[in-house]
Residue, then its C-alpha position, 0 to 999 in steps of 0.5 A: x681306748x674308748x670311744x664315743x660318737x658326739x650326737x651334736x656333731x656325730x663325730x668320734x672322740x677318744x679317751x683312755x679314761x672315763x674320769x671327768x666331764x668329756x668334752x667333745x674335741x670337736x664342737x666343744x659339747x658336753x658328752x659326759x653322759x654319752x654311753x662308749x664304745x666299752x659295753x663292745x669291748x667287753x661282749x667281744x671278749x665275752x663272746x671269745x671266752x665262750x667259744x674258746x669255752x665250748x670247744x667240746x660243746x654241742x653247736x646248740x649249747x653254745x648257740x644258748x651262751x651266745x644267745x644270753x651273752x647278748x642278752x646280758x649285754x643289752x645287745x640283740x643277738x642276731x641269729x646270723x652272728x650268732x650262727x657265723x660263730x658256732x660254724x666259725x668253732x665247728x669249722x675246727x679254727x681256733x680263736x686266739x684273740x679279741x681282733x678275730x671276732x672283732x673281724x667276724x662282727x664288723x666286717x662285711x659279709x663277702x670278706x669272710 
């Protein structure tokens, strides 16, 4: 599902497709050209393959993949996330799924 947050009203909108004009189902504005939520969906999947990817990596190995891995997708890698994730490895937990990072990024500090 994708997500858009209206600039005129700053109220979410969903869809399960990026096909035609968006209209926001609120104020009833064009948000065609709002960019969704989609570029989060997939870095957290990236984010997952890489530390399920480094497992036998050193910490500073995947501390440079995460890095890129923000970089590419025009997002700033901050070094707290990034270093949560590389301790969230080495504390021997396994990542299964998406929702796991999905937790470790959106969630506040004092829940981890």
């Amino acid at each position: 599902m994708l997500k858009k947050t209206c600039p005129y009203c700053n109220k979410n909108s969903y869809s399960a497709t990026l096909n035609g004009i968006w209209i926001c189902p609120h104020c009833q504005k064009d948000i065609s050209d709002v960019p969704t939520n989609s570029h989060i969906i997939n870095l957290e999947k990236k984010l997952v393959d890489l530390v399920q990817k480094h497992q036998d990596k050193s910490s500073q190995e995947l501390e440079e993949a995460l890095r890129k891995a923000f970089a590419e997708a025009g997002v700033p890698g901050d070094e707290v996330w990034i270093k949560l994730l590389v301790k969230f490895r080495d504390s021997a937990q396994q990542i299964t799924e998406k929702s796991t990072v999905t937790y470790i990024m959106y969630e506040p500090c004092n829940k981890i």
